[in-house]
C-alpha positions in Angstrom: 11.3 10.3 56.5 14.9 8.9 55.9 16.6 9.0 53.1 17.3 5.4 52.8 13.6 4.1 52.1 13.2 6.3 49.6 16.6 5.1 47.6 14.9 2.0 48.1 11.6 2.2 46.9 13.6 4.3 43.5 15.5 1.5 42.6 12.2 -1.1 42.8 11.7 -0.3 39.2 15.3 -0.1 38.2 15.8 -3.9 39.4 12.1 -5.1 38.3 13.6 -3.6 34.8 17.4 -5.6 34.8 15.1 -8.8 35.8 13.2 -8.0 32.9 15.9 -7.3 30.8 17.6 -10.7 31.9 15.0 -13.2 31.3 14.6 -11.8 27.8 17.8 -11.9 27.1 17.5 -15.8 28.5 14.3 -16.3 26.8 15.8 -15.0 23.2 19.1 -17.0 23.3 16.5 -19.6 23.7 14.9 -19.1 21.1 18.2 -18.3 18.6 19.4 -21.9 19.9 15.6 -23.5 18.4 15.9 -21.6 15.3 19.4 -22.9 15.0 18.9 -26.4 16.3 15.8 -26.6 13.6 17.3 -25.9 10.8 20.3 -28.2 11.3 18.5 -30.8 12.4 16.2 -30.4 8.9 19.7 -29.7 7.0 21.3 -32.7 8.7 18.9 -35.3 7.3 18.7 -34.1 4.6 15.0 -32.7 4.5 15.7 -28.7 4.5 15.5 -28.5 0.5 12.2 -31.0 0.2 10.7 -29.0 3.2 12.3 -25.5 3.0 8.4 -24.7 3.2 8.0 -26.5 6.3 11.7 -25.0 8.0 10.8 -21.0 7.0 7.4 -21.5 8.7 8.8 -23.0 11.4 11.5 -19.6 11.8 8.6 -17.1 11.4 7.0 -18.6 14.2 10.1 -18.4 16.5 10.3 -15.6 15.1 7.0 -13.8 15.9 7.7 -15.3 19.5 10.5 -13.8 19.8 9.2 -10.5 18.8 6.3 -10.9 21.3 8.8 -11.5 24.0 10.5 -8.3 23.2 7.5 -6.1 22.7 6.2 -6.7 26.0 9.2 -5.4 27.6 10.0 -2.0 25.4 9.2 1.0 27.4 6.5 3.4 25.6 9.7 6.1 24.5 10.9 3.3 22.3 7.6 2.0 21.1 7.3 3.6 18.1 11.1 2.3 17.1 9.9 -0.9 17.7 6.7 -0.8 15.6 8.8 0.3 12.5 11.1 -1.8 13.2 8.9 -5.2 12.8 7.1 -3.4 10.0 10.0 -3.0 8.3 12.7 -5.4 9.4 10.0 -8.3 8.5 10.2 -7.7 4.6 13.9 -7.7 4.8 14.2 -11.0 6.6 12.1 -12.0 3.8 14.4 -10.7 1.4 17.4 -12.1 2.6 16.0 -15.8 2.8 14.6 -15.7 -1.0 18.1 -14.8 -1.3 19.7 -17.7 0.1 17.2 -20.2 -0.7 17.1 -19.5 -4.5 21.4 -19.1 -4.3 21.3 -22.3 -2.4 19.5 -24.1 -5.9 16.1 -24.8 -4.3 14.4 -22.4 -6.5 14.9 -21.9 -10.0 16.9 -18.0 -10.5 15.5 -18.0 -14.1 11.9 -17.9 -12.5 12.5 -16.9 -9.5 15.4 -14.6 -9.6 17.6 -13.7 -6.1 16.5 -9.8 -5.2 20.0 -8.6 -5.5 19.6 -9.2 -9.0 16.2 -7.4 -9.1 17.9 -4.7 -7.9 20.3 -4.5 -10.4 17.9 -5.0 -13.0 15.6 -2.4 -11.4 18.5 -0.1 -11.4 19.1 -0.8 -14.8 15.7 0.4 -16.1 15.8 3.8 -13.8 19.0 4.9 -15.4 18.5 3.6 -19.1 16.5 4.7 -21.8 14.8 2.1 -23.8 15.1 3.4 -27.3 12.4 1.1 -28.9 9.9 2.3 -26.9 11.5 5.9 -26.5 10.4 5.4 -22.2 12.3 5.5 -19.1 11.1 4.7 -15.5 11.3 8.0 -13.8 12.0 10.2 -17.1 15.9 11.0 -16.4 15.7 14.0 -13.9 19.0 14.0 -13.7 18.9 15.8 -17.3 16.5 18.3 -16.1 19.2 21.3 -16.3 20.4 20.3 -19.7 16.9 20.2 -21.0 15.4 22.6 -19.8 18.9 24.7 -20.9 18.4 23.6 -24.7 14.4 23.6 -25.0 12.9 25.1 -22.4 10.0 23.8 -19.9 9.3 21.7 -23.0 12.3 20.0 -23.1 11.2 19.5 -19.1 8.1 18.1 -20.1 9.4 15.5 -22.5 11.5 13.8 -20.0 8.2 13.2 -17.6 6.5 12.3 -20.4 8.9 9.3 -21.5 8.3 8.3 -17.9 6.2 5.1 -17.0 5.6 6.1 -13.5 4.4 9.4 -14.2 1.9 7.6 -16.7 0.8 5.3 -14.1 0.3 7.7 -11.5 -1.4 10.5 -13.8 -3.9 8.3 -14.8 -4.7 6.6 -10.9 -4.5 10.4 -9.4 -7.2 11.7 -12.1 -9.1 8.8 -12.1 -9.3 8.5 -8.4 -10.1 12.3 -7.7 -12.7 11.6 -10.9 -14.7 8.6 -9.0 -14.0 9.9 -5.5 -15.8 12.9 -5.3 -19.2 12.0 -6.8 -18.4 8.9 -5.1 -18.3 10.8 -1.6 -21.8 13.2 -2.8 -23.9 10.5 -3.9 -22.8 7.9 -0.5 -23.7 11.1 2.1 -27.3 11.4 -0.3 -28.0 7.9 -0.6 -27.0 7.4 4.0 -29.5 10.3 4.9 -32.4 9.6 2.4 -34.1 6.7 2.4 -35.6 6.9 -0.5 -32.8 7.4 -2.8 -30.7 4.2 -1.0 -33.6 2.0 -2.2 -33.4 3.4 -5.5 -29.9 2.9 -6.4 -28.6 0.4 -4.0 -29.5 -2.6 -5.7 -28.7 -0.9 -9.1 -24.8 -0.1 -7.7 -24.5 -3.3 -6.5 -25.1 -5.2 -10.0 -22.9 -3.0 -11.2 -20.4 -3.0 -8.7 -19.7 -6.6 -9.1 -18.8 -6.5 -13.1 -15.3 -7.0 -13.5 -13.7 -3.4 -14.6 -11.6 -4.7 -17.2 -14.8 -7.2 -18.9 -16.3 -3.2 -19.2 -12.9 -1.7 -20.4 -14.1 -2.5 -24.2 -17.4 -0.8 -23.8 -15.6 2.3 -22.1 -13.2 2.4 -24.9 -16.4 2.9 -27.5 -17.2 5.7 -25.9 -14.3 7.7 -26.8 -13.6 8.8 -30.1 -10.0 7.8 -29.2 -10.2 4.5 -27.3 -6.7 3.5 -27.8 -6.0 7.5 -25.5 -5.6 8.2 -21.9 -9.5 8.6 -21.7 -10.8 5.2 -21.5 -8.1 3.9 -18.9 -9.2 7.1 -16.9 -12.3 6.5 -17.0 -12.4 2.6 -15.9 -10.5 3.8 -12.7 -12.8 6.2 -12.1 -15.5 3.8 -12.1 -13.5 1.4 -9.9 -13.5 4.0 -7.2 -16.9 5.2 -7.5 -18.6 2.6 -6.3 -16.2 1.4 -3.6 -16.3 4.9 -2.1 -20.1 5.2 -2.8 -20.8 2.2 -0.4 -18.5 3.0 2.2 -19.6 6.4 2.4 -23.3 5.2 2.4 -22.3 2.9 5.1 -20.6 5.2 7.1 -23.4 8.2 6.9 -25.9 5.5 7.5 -24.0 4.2 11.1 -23.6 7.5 12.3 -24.9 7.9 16.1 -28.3 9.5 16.0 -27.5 11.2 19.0 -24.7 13.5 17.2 -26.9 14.5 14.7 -30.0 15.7 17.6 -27.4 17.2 19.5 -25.9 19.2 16.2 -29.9 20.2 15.5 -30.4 21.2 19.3 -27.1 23.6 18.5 -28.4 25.5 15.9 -26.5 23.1 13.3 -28.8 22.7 9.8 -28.5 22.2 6.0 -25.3 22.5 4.5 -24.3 23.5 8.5 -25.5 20.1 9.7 -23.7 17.8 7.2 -20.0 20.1 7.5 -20.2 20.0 10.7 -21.5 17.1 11.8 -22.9 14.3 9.0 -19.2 14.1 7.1 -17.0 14.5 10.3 -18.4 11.5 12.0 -18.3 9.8 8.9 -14.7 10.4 7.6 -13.5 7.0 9.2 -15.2 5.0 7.0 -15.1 7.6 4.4 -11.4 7.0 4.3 -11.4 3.3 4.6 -13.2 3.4 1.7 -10.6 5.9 -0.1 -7.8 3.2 0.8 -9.6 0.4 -0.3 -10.0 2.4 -3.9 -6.9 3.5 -4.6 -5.3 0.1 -4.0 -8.2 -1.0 -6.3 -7.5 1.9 -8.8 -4.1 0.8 -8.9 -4.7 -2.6 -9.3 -7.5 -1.8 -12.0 -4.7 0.7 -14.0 -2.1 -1.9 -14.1 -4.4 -4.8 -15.8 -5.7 -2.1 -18.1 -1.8 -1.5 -19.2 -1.0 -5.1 -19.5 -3.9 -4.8 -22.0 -3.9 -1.7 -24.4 -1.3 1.0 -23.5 2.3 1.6 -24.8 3.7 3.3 -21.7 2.7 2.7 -17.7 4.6 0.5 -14.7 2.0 -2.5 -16.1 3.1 -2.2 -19.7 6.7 -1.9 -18.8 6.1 -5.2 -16.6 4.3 -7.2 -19.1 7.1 -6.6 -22.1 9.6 -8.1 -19.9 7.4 -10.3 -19.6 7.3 -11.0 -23.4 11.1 -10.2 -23.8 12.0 -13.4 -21.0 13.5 -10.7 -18.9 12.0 -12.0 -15.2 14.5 -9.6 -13.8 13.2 -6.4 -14.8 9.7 -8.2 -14.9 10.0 -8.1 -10.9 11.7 -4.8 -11.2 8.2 -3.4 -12.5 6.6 -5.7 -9.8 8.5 -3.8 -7.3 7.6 -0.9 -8.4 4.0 -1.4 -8.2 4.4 -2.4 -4.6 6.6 0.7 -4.0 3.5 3.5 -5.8 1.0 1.5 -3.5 2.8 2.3 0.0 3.9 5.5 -1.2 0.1 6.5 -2.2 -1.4 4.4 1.3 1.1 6.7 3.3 -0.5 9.8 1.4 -3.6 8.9 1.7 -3.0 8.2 5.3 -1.4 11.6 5.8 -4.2 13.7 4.3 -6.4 11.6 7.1 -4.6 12.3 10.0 -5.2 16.3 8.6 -8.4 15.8 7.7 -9.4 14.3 11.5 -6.6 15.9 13.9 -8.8 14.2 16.4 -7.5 11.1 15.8 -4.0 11.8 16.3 -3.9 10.6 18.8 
């Protein structure tokens, strides 16, 4: 066989990919030159400030196209770089158009202040410490050394606990672990006996249902402190017991009936059975159910610290709130959204160890 035929039949994929390459690049200057063309023609009669609605609706969908377009050309290597990319490039097109839209006067900037200033307001309340309250956002770790030079692991201490971060997240890690564990024992009872499901299902799902923070004044009687870290602890807690007590019923409950005879008919039984075969197939759902809680946890934690608590991401929110400061109001916003992909990603990490199967 010559040489020449199979040069030829090589470069068959090199050209199909320049083609390829070509009419994308066509088909995206095409698309630039609609976005463009849109919003002038909307600018030029005047209409882009009464309908700015209508004109960034119309750019996300050229938008979207134009992604489309490009995704179905992007060789598996660069795949991943261009999932991250629209997951992350998104948000800060969405940035940068709150930006000009409020800095072009359509939105009021006392209401609905540009994000560079939320930025420098959120980088105001990271490096300064509000001496009313005696808090800081992260607790000043840049002081660390001096501290712990002058007091000792107590002066260390004292920094984290000035921090409303740390507050928020000590409370939604021990009140998640708190209602996620029983959650998880009493879901894999209540999927494998019958008998328990009927007692209790109709009793968790009353309960389910009552809105955390109408109960948060019956929690805080429990306590002989209610105004301490107990009662907001405990109303996460509850939060995630129940979400994860259904899911995890669900998911024990839709497990293949096959796996479990085929476990039994390998010698798998008791505590054996359920390691090794009940919780495994039910982790998925397990999980979804974890996510679903935490977001609820943090959700729950931040209402409860609007409400009754002098430190926490929600407290700090809400005086700003009070104060007419909507700057470092959406700082604390941001923040919330930053602890809630930070935890997903953990949460998502400690799945992909918990069920290396599904790495892939």
């Amino acid at each position: 066989m010559s040489a020449e035929p199979v040069e030829e039949a090589a470069s068959i994929p090199a050209r199909r990919r320049q083609a390829e390459e070509a009419t994308l690049g066509r088909a995206l200057a095409a698309i630039a030159g609609i976005v463009v063309a849109w919003n002038a023609l909307l600018w030029g009669v005047g209409l882009w400030e009464r309908l700015w609605w209508l004109a960034l609706f119309g750019n996300f969908v050229m938008v979207v196209v134009a992604a489309e377009r490009v995704g179905r050309v992007v060789p598996p290597r660069g795949r991943a770089a261009y999932e991250r990319t629209l997951a992350f490039g998104f948000p800060l097109l969405a940035l940068v158009a709150w930006e000009l839209i409020v800095r072009g006067g359509i939105l009021n900037p006392l209401w609905f202040p540009p994000p560079t200033r939320i930025a420098q307001a959120l980088w105001d309340v990271t490096v300064n410490f509000d001496r009313f309250s005696e808090t800081s956002l992260i607790g000043r770790p840049w002081l660390i050394p001096e501290k712990f030079g002058a007091e000792g692991w107590a002066g260390v201490w004292s920094l984290f606990a000035e921090s409303h971060v740390w507050a928020t997240l000590g409370r939604v890690f021990a009140g998640f672990v708190i209602g996620s564990i029983p959650g998880i024992l009493l879901g894999v009872v209540m999927g494998v006996n019958q008998t328990v499901r009927l007692m209790l299902d109709t009793t968790l799902s009353a309960i389910y249902v009552l809105p955390k923070i109408a109960i948060f004044p019956i929690v805080m009687l429990m306590f002989a402190d209610p105004f301490g870290e107990g009662p907001k602890i405990v109303v996460v807690a509850l939060s995630v017991f129940f979400l994860v007590t259904i899911n995890t019923m669900a998911g024990v409950r839709d497990i293949d009936p096959v796996f479990i005879m085929a476990g039994r008919n390998y010698g798998a039984k008791g505590l054996s059975l359920y390691r090794h075969v009940i919780i495994p197939a039910a982790l998925p759902v397990i999980f979804a159910g974890l996510r679903l809680s935490l977001g609820t946890a943090l959700i729950v934690i931040i209402s409860v610290e609007f409400l009754r608590a002098k430190q926490g991401v929600g407290y700090m929110t809400f005086y700003y709130w009070e104060v007419l400061s909507p700057e470092k109001m959406y700082a604390g916003l941001a923040v919330v959204m930053a602890i809630g992909v930070i935890l997903t990603y953990g949460l998502q990490w400690m799945q992909k160890k918990a069920m290396p199967w599904q790495r892939g």
